[in-house]
The first five atom37 places (N, CA, C, CB, O) and aatype in JSON, in Angstrom:
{
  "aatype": [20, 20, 20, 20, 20, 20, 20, 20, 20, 20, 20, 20, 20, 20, 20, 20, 20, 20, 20, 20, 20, 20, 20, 20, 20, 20, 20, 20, 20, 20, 20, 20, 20, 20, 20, 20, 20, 20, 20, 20, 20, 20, 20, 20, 20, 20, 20, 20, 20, 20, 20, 20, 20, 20, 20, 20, 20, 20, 20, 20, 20, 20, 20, 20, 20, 20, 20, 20, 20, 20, 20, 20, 20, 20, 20, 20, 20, 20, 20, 20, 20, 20, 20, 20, 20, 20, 20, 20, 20, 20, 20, 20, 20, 20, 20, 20, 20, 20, 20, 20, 20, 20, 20, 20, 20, 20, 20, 20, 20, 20],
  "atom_mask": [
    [1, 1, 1, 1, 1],
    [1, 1, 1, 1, 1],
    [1, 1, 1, 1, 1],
    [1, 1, 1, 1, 1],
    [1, 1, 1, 1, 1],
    [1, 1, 1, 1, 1],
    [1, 1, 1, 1, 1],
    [1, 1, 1, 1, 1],
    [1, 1, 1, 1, 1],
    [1, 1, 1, 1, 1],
    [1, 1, 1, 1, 1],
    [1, 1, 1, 1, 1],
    [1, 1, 1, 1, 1],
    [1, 1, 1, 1, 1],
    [1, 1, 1, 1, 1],
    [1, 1, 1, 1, 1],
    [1, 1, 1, 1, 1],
    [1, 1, 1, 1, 1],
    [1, 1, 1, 1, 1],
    [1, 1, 1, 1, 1],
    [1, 1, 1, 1, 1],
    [1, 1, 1, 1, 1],
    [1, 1, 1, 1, 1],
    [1, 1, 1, 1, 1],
    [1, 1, 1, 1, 1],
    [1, 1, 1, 1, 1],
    [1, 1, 1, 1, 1],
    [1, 1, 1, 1, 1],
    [1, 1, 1, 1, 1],
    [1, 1, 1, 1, 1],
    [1, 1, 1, 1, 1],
    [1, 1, 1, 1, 1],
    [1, 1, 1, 1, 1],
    [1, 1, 1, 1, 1],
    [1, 1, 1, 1, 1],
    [1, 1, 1, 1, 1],
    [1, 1, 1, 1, 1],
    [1, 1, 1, 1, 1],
    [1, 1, 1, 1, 1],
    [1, 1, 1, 1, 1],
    [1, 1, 1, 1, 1],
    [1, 1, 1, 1, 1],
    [1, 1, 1, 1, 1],
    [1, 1, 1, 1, 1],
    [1, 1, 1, 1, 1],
    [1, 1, 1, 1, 1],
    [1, 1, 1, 1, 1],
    [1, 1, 1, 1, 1],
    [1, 1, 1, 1, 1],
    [1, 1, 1, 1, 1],
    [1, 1, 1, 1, 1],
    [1, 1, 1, 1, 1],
    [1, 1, 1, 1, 1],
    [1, 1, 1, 1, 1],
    [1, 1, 1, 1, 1],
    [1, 1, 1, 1, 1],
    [1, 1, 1, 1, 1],
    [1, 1, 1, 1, 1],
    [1, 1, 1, 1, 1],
    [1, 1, 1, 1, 1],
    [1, 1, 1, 1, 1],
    [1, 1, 1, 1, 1],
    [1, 1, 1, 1, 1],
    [1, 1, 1, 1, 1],
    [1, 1, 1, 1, 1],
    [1, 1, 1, 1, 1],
    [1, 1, 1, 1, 1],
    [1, 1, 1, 1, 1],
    [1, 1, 1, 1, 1],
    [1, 1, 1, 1, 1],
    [1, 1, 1, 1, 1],
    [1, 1, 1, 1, 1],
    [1, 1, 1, 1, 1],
    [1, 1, 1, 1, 1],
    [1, 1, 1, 1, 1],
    [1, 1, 1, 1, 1],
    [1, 1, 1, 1, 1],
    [1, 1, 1, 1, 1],
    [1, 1, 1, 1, 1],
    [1, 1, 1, 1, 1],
    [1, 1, 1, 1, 1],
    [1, 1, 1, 1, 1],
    [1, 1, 1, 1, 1],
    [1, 1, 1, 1, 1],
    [1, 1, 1, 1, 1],
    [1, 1, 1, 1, 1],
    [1, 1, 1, 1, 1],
    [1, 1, 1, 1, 1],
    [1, 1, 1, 1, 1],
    [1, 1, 1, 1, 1],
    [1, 1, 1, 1, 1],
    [1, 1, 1, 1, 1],
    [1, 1, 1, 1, 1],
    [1, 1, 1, 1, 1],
    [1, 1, 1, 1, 1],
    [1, 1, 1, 1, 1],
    [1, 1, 1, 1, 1],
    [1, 1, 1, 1, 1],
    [1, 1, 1, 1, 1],
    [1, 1, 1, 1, 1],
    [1, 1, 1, 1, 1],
    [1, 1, 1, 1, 1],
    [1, 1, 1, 1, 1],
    [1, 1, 1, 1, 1],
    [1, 1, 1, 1, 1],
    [1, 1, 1, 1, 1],
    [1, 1, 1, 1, 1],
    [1, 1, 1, 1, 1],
    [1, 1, 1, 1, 1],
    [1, 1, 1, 1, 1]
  ],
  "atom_positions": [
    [[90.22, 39.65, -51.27], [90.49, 41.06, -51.07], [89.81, 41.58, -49.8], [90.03, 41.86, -52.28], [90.19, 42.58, -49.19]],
    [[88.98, 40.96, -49.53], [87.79, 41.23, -48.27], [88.62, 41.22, -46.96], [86.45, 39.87, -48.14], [88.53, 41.98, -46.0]],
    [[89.77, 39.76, -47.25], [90.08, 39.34, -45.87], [91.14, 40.15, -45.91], [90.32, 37.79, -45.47], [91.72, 40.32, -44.84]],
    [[91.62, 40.8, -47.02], [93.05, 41.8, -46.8], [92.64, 43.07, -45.53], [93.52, 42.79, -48.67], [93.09, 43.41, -44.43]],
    [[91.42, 43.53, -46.52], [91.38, 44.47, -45.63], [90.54, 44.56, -44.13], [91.02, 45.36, -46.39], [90.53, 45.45, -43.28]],
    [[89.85, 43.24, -44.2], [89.49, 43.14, -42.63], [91.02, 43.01, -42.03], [88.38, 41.62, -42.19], [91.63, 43.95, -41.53]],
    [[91.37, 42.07, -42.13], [93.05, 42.14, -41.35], [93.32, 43.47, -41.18], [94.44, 41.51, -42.29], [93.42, 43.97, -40.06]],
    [[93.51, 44.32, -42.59], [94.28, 45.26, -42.14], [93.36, 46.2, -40.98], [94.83, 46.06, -43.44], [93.85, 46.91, -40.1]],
    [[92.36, 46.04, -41.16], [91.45, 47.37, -39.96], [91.62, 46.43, -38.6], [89.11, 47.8, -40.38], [91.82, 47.15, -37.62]],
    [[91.61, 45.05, -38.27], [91.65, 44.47, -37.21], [92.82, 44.14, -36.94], [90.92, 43.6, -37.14], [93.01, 42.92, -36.97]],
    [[94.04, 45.02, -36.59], [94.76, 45.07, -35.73], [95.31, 45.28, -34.68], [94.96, 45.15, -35.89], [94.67, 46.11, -34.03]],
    [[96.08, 44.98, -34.23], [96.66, 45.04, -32.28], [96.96, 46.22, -32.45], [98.18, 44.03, -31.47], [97.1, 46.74, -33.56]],
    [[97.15, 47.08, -30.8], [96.97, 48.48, -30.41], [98.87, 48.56, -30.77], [96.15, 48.85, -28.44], [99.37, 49.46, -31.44]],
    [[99.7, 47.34, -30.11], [100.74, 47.59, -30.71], [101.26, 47.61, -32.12], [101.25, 47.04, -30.23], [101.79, 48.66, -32.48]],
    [[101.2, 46.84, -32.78], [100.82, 46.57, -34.22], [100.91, 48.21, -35.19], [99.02, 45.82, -34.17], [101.72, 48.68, -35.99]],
    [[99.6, 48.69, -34.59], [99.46, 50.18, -35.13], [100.41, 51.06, -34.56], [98.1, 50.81, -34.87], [100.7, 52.11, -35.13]],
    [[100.93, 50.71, -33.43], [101.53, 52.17, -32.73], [102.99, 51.81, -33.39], [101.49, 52.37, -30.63], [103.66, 52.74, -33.82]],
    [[103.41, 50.67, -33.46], [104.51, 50.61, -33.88], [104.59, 50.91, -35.67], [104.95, 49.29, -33.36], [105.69, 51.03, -36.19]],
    [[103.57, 51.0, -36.33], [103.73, 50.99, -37.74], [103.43, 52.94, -38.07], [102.36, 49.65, -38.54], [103.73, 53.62, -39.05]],
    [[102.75, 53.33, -36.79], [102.62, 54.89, -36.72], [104.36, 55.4, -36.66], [101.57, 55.42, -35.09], [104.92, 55.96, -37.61]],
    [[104.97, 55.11, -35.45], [105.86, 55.43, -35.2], [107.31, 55.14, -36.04], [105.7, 55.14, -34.19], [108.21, 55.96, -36.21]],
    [[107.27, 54.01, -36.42], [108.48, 54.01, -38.0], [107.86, 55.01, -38.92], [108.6, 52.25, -39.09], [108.32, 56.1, -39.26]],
    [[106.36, 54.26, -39.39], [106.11, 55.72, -40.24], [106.72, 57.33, -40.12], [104.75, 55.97, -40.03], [107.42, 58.03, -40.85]],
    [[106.13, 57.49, -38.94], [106.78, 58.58, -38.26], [108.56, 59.03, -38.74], [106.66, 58.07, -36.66], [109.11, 60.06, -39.15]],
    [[108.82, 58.22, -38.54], [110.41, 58.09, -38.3], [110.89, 58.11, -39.67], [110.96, 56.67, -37.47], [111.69, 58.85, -40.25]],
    [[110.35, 57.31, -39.96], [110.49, 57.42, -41.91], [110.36, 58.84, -42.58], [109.07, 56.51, -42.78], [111.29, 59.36, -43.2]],
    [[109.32, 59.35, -42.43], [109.18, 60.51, -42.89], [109.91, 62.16, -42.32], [107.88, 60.42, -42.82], [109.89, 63.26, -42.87]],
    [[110.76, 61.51, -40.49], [110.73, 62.85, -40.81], [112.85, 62.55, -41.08], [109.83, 64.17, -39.19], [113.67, 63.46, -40.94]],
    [[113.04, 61.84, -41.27], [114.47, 61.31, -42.05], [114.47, 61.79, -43.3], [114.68, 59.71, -42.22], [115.32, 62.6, -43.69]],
    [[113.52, 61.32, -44.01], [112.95, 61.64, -45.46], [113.04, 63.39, -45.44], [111.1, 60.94, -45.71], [113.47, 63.88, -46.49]],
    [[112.6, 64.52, -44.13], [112.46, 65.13, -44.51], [113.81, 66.23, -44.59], [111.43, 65.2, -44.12], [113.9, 67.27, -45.24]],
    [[114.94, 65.48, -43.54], [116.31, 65.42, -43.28], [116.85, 65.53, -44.55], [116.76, 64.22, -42.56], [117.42, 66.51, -45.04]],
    [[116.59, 64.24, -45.14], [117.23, 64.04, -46.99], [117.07, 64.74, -47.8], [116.82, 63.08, -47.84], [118.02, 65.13, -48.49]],
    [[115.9, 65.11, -47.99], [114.94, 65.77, -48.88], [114.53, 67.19, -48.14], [113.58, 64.75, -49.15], [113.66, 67.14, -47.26]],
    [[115.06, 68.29, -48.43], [114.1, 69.15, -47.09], [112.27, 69.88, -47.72], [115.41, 71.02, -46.49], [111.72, 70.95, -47.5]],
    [[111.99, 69.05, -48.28], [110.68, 69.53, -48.66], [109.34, 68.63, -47.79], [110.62, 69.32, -50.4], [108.96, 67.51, -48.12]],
    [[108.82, 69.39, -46.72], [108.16, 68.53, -45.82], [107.07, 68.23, -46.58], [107.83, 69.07, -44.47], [106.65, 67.15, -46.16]],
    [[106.01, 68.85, -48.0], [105.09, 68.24, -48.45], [105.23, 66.51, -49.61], [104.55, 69.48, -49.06], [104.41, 65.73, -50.09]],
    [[106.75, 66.63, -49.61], [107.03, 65.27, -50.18], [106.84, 64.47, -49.26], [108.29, 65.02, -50.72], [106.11, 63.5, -49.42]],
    [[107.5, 64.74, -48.02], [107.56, 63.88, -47.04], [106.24, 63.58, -46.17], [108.57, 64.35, -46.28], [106.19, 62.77, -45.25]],
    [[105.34, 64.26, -46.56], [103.78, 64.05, -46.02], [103.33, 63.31, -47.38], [102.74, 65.72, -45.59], [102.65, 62.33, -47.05]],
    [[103.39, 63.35, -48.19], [102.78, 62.78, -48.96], [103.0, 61.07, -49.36], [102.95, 63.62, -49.87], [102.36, 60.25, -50.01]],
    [[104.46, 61.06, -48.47], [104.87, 59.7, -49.01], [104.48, 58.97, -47.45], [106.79, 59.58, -49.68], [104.65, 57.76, -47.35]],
    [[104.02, 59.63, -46.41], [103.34, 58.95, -45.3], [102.36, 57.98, -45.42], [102.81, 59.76, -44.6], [102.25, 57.22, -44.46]],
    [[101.63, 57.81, -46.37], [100.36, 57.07, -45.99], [101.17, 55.66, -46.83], [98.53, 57.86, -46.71], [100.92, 54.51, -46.49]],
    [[102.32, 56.04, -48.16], [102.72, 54.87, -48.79], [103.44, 54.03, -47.47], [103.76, 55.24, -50.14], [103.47, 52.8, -47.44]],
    [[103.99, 54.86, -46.45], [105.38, 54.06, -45.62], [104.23, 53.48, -44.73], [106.93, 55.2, -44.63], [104.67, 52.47, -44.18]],
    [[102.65, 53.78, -44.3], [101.83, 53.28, -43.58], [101.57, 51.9, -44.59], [100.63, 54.33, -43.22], [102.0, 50.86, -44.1]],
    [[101.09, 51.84, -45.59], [100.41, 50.85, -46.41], [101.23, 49.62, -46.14], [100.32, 51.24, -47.98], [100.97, 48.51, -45.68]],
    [[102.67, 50.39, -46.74], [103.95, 49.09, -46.61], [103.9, 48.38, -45.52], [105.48, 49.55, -46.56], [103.76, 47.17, -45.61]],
    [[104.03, 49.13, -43.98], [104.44, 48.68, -43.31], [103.35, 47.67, -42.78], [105.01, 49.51, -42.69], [103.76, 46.68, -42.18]],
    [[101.77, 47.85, -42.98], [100.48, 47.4, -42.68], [101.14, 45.73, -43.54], [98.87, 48.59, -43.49], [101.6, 44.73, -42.98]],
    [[100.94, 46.0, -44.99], [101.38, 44.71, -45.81], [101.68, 43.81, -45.24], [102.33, 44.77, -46.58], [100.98, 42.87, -44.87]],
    [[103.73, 44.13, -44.96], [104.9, 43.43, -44.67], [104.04, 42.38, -43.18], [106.46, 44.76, -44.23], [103.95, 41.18, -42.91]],
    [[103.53, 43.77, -42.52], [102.85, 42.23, -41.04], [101.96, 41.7, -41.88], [101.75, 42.73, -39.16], [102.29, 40.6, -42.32]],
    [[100.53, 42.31, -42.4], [100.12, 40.88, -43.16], [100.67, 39.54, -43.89], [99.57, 41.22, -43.97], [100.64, 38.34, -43.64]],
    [[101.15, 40.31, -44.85], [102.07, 39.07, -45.53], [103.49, 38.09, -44.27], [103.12, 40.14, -47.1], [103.96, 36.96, -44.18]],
    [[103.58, 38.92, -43.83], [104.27, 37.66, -42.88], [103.84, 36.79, -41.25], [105.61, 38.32, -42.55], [104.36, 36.03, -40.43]],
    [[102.38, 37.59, -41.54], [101.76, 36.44, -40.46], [100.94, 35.39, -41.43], [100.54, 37.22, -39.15], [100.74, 34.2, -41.18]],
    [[100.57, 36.04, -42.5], [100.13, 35.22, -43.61], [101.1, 34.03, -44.02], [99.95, 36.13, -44.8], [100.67, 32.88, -43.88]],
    [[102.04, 34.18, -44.39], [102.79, 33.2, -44.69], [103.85, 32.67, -43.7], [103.3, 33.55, -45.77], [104.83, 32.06, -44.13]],
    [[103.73, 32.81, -42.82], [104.42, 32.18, -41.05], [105.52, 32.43, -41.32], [104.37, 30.45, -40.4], [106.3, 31.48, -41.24]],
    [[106.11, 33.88, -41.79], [107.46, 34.06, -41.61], [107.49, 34.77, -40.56], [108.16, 34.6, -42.63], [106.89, 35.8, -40.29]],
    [[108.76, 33.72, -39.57], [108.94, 34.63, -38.28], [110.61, 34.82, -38.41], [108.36, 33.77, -36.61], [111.39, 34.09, -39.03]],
    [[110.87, 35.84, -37.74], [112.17, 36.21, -37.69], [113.36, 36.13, -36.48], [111.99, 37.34, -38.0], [114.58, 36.29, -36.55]],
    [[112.51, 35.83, -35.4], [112.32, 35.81, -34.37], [111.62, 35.09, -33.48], [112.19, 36.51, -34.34], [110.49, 34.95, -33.95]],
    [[111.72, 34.44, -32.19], [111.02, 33.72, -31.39], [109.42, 34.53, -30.71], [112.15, 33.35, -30.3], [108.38, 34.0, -30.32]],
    [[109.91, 36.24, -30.82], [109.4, 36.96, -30.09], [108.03, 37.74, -30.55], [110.38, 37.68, -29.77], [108.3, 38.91, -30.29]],
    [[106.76, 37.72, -31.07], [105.64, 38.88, -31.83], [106.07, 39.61, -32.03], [104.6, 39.47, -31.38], [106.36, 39.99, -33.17]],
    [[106.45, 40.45, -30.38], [106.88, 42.18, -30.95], [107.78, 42.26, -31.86], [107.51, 43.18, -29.88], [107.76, 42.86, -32.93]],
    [[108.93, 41.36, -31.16], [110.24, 41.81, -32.55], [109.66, 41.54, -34.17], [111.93, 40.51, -32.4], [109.77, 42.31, -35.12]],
    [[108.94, 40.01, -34.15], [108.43, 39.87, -35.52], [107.58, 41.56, -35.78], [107.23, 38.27, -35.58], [107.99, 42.16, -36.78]],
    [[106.8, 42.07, -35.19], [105.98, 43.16, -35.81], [107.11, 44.47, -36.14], [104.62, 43.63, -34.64], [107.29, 45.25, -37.08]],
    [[107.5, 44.32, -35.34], [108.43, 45.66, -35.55], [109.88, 45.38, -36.71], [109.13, 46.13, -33.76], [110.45, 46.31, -37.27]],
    [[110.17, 44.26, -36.84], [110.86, 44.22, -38.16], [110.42, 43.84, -39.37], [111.75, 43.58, -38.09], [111.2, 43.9, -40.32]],
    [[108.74, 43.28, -39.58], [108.23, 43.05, -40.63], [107.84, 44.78, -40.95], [107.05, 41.84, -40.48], [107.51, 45.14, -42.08]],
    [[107.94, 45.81, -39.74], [107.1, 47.06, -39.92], [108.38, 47.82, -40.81], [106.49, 47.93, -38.22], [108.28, 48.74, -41.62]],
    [[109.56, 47.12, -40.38], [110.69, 48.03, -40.91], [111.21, 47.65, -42.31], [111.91, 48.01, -39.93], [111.74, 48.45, -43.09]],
    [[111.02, 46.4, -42.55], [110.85, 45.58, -43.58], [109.7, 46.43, -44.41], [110.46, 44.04, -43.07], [110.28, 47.11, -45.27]],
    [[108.95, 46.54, -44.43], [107.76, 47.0, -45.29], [107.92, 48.73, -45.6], [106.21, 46.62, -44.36], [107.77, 49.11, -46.76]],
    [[108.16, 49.53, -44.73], [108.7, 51.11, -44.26], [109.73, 51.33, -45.73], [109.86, 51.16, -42.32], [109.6, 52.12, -46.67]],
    [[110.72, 50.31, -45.47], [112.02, 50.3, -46.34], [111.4, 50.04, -47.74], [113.21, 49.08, -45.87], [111.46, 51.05, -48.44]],
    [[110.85, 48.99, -48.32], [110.38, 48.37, -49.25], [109.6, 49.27, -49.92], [109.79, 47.3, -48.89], [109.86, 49.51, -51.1]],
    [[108.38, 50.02, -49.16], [107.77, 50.73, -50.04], [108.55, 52.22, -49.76], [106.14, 50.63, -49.84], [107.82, 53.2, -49.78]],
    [[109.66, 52.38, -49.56], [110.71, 53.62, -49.42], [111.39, 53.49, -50.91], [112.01, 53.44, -47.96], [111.64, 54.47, -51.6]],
    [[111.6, 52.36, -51.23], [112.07, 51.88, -52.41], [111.3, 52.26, -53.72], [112.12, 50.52, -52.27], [111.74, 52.93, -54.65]],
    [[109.74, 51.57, -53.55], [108.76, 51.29, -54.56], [108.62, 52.94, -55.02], [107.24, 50.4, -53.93], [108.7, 53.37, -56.17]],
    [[108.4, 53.66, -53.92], [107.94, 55.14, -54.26], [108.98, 55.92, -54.77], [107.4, 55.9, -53.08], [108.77, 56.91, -55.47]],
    [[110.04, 55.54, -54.47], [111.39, 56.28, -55.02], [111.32, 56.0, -56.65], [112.98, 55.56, -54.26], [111.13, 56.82, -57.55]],
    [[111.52, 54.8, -56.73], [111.25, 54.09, -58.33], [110.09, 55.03, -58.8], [110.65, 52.16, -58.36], [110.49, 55.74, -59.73]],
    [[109.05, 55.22, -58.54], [107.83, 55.56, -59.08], [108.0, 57.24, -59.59], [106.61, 55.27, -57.89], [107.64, 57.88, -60.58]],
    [[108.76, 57.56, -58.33], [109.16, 59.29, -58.14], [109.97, 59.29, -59.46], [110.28, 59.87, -56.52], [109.56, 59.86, -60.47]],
    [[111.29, 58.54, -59.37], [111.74, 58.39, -60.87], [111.38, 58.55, -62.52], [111.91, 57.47, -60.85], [111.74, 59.25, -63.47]],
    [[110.23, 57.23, -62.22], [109.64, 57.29, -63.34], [108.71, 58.6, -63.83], [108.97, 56.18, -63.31], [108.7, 59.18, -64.91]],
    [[108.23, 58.74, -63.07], [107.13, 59.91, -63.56], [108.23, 61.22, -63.72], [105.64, 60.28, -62.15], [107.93, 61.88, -64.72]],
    [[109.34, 61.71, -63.03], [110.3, 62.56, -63.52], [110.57, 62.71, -64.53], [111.16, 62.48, -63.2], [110.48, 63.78, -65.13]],
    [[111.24, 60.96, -65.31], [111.5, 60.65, -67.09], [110.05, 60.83, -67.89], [112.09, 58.75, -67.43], [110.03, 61.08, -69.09]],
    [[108.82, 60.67, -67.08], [107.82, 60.92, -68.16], [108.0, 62.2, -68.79], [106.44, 60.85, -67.67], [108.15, 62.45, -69.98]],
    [[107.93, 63.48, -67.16], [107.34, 64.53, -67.42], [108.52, 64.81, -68.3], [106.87, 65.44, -66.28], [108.29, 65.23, -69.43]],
    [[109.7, 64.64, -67.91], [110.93, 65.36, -69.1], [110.8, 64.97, -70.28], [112.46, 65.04, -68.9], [110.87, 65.95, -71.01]],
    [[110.57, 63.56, -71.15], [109.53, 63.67, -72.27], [108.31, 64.48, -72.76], [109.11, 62.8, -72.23], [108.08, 64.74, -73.94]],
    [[107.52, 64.86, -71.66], [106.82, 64.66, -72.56], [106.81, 66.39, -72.58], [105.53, 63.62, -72.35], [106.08, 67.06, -73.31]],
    [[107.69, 66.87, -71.68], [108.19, 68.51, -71.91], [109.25, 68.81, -73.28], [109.16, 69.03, -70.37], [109.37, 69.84, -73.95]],
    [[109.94, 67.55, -73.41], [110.9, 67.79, -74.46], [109.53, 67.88, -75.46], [112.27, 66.48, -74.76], [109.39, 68.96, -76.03]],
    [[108.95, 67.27, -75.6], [108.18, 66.89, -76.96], [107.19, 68.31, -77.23], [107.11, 65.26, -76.74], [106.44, 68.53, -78.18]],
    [[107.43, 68.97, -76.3], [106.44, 70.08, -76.62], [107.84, 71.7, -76.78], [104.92, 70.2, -74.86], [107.47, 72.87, -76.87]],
    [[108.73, 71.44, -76.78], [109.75, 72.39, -77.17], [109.89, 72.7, -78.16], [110.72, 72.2, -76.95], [109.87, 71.78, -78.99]],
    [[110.04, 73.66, -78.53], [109.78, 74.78, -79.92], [111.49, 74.5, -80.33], [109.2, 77.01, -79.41], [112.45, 74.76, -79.61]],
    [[111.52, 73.99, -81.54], [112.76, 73.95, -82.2], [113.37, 75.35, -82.23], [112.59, 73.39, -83.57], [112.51, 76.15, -81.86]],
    [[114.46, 75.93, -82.52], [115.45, 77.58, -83.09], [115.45, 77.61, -84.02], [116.91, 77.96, -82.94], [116.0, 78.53, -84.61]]
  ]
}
């Protein structure tokens, strides 16, 4: 867990600028879709985490996509952006079906 997060703090100046800037891009699409900009700030730091991951895990496991770094960083960044675009949507879901349980369950019969 140590070496996760040294990796993740010891990264290239491109690396970060490119995982700022999808972030970026992610969120303000998100805010296009969705027009509520505090969803779309809030789901920033998840589209940062993802996109941090996706390059770990694929310099970790030597998946390249490409001959080229940059391109590998910038599509593992979009790869990861998307993925946890997914995970948080699912999550947004679920906790929706909680709260509507657990609001039904407190409704006063007629």
């Amino acid at each position: 867990m140590l070496e996760v997060l040294s990796r993740a703090i010891d990264v290239d100046t491109f690396t970060l600028l490119s995982v700022a800037a999808l972030s970026g891009w992610a969120g303000l699409l998100l805010m296009f879709v969705q027009p509520k900009r505090m969803l779309a700030l809030a789901l920033m730091p998840g589209f940062v985490v993802g996109a941090l991951a996706a390059n770990y895990f694929f310099l970790e496991y030597g998946v390249y996509l490409t001959s080229e770094n940059e391109t590998n960083v910038v599509l593992a960044s979009t790869i990861g952006v998307s993925v946890a675009l997914l995970i948080m949507i699912a999550l947004l879901h679920l906790m929706g079906a909680i709260n509507k349980m657990r609001l039904q369950s407190y409704k006063i019969p007629h």
